[in-house]
N, CA, C and O atoms as a GROMACS GRO file, in nm:
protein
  252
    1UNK      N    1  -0.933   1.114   0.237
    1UNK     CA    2  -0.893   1.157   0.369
    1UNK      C    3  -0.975   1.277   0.411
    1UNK      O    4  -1.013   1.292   0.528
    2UNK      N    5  -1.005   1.373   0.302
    2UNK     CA    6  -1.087   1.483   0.346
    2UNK      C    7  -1.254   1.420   0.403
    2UNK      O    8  -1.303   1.445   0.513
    3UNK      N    9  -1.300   1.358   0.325
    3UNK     CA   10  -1.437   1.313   0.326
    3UNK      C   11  -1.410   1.275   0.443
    3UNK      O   12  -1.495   1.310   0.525
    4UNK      N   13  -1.303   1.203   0.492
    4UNK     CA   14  -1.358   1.126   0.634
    4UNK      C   15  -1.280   1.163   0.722
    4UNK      O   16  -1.268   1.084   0.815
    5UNK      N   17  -1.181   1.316   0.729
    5UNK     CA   18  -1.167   1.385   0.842
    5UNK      C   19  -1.054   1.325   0.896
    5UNK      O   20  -1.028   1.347   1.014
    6UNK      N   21  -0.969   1.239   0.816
    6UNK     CA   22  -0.856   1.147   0.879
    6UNK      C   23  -0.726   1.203   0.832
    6UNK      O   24  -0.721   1.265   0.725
    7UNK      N   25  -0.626   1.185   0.903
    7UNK     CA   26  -0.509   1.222   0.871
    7UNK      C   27  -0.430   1.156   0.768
    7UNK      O   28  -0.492   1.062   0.716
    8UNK      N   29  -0.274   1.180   0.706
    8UNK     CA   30  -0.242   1.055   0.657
    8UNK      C   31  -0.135   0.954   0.744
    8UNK      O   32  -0.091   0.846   0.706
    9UNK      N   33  -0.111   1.014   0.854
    9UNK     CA   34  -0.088   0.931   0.943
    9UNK      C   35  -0.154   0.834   0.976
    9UNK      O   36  -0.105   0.727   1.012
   10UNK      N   37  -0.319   0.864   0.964
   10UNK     CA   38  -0.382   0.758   1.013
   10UNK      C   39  -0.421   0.666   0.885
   10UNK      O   40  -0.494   0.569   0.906
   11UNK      N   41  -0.377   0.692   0.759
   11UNK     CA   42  -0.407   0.631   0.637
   11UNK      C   43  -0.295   0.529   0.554
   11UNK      O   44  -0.180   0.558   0.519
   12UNK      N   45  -0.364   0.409   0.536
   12UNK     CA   46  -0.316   0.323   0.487
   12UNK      C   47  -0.359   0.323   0.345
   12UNK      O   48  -0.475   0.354   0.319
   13UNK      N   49  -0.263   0.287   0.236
   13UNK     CA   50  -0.326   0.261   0.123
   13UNK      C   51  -0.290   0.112   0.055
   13UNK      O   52  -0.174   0.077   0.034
   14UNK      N   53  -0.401   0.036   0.027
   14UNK     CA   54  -0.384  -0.086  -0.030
   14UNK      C   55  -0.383  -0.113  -0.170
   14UNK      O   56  -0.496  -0.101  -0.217
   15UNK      N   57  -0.299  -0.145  -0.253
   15UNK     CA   58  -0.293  -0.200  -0.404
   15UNK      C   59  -0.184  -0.344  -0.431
   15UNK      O   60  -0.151  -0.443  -0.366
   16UNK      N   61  -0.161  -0.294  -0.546
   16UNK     CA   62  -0.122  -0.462  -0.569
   16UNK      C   63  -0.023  -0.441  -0.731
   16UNK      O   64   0.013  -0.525  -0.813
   17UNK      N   65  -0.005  -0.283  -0.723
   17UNK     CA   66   0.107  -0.276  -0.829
   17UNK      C   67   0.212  -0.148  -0.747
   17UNK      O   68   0.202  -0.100  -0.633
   18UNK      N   69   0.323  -0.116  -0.870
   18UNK     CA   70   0.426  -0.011  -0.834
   18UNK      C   71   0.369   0.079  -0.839
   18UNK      O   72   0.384   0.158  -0.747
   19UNK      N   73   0.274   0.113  -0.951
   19UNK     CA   74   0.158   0.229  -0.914
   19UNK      C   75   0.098   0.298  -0.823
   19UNK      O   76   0.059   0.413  -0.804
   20UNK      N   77   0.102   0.164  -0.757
   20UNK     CA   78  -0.023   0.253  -0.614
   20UNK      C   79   0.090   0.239  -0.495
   20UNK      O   80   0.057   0.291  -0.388
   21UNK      N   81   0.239   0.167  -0.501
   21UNK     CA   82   0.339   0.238  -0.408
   21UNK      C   83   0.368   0.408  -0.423
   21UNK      O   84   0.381   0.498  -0.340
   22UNK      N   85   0.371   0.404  -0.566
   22UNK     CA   86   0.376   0.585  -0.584
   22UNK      C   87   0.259   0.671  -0.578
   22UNK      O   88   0.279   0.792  -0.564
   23UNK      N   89   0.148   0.630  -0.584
   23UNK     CA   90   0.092   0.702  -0.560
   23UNK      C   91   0.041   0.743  -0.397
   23UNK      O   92   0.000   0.850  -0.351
   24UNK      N   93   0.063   0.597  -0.326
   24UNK     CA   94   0.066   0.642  -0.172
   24UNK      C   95   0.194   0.727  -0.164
   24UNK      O   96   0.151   0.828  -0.108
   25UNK      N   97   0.261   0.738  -0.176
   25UNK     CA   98   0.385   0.812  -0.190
   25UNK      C   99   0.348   0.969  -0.185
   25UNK      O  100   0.358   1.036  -0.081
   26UNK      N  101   0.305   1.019  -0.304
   26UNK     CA  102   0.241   1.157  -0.342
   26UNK      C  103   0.110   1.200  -0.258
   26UNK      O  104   0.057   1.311  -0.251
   27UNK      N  105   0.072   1.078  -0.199
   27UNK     CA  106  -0.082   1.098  -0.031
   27UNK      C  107  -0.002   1.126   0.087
   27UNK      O  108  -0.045   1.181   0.188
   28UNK      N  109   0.158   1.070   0.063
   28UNK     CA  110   0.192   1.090   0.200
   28UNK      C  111   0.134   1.020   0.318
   28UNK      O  112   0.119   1.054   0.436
   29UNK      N  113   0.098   0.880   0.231
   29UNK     CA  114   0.036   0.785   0.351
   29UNK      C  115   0.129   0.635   0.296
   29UNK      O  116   0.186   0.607   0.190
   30UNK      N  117   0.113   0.572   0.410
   30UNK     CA  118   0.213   0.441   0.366
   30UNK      C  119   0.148   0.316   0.296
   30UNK      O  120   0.043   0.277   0.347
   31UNK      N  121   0.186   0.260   0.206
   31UNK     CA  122   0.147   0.167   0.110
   31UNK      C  123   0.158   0.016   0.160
   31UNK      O  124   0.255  -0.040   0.209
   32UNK      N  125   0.052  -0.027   0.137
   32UNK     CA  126   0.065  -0.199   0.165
   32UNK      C  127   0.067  -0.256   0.049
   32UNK      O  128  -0.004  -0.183  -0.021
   33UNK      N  129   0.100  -0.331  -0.007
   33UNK     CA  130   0.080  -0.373  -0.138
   33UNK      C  131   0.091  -0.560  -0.167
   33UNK      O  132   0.196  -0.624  -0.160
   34UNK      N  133  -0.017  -0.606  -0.193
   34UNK     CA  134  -0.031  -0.744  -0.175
   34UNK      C  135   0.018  -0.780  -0.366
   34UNK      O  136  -0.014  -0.716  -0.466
   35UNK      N  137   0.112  -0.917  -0.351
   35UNK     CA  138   0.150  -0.925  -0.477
   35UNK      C  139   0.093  -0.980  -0.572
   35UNK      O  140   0.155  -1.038  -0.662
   36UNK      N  141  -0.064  -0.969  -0.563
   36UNK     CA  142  -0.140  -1.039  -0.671
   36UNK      C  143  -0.176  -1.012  -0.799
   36UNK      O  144  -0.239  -1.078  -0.882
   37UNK      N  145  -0.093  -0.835  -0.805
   37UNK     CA  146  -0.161  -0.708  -0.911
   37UNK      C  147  -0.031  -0.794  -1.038
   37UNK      O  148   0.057  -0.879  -1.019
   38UNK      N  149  -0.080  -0.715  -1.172
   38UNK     CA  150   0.066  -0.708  -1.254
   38UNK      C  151   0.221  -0.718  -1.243
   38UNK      O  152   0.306  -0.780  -1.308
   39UNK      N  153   0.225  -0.620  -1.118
   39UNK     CA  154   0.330  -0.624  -1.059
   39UNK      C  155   0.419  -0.766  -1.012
   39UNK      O  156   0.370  -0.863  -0.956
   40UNK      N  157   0.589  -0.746  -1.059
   40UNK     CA  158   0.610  -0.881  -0.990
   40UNK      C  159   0.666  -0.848  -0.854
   40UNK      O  160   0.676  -0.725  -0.854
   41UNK      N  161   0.725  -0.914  -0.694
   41UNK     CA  162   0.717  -0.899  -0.627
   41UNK      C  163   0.858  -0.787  -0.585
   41UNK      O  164   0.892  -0.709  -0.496
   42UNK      N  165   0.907  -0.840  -0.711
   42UNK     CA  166   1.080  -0.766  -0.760
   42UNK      C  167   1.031  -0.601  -0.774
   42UNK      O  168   1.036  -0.504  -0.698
   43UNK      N  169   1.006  -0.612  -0.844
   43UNK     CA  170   0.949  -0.438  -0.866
   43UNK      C  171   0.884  -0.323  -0.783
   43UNK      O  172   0.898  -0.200  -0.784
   44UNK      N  173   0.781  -0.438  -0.686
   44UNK     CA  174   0.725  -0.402  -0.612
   44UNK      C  175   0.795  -0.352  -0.499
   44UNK      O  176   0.755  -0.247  -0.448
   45UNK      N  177   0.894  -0.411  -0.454
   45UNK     CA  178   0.971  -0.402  -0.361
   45UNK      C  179   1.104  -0.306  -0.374
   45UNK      O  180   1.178  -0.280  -0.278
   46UNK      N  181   1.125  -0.253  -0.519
   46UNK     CA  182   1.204  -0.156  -0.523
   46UNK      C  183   1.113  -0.029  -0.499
   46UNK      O  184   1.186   0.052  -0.442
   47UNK      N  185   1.043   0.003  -0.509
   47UNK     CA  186   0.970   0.085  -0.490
   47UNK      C  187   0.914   0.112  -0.316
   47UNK      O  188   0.836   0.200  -0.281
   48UNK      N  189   0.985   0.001  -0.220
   48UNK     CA  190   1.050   0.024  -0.084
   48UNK      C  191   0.889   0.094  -0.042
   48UNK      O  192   0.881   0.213  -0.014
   49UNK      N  193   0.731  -0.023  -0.043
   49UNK     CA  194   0.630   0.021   0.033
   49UNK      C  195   0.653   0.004   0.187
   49UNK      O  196   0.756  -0.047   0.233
   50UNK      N  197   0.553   0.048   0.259
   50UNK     CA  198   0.588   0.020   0.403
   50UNK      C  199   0.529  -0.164   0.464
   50UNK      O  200   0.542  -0.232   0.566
   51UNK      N  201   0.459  -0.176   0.318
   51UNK     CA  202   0.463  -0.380   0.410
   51UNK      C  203   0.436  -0.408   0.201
   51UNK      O  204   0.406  -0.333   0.108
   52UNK      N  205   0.463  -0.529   0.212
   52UNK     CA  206   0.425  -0.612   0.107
   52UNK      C  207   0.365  -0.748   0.166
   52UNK      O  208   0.444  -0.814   0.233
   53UNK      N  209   0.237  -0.798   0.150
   53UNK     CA  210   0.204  -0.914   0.206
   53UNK      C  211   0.149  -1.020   0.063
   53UNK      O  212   0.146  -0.976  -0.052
   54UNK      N  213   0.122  -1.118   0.088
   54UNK     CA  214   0.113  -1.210  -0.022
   54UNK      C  215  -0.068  -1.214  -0.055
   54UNK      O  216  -0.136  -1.220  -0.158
   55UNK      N  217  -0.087  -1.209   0.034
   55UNK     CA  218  -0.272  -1.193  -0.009
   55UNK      C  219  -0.327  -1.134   0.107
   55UNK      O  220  -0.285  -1.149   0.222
   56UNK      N  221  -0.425  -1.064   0.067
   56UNK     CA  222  -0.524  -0.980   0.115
   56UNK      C  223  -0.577  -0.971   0.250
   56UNK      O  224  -0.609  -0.872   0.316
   57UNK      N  225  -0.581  -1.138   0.289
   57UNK     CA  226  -0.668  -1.168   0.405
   57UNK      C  227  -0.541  -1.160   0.524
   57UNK      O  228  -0.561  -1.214   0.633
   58UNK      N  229  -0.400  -1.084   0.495
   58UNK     CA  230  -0.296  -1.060   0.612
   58UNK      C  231  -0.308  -0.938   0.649
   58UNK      O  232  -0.249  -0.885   0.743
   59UNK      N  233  -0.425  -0.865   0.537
   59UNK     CA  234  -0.466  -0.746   0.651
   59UNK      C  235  -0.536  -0.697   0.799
   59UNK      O  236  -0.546  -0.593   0.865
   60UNK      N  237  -0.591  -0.885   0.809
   60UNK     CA  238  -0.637  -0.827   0.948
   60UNK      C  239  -0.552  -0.828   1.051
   60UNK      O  240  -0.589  -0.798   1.164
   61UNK      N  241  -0.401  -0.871   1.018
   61UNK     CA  242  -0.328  -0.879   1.111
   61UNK      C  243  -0.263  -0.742   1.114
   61UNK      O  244  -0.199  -0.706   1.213
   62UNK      N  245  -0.274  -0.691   1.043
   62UNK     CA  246  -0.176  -0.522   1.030
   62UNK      C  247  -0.262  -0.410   1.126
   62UNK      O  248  -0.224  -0.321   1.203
   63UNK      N  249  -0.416  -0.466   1.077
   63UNK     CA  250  -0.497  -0.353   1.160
   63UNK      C  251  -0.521  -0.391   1.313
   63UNK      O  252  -0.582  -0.314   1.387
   0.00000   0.00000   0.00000
């Protein structure tokens, strides 16, 4: 976010485990998280990201 002068309002973060829900968490930016990682979709979703999508290519609909 520093390098590129952006807020975390304006920052999305994409992964694919519970990991990277918490760690968008601690950025203070909201997490997308597609369920293809380790993660099962159960876990993923307790961890309450701001979208869960099933594969990758439903990001062009978010942006």
């Amino acid at each position: 976010m520093q390098r590129f002068s952006v807020d975390p309002e304006q920052t999305l973060y994409v992964g694919d485990m519970t990991i990277d829900v918490q760690t968008a968490r601690h950025a203070k930016v909201k997490a997308i998280i597609v369920t293809t990682g380790s993660s099962t979709e159960e876990e993923i979703r307790k961890e309450k990201p701001f979208m869960v999508i099933q594969r990758l290519k439903e990001i062009k609909k978010i942006l």
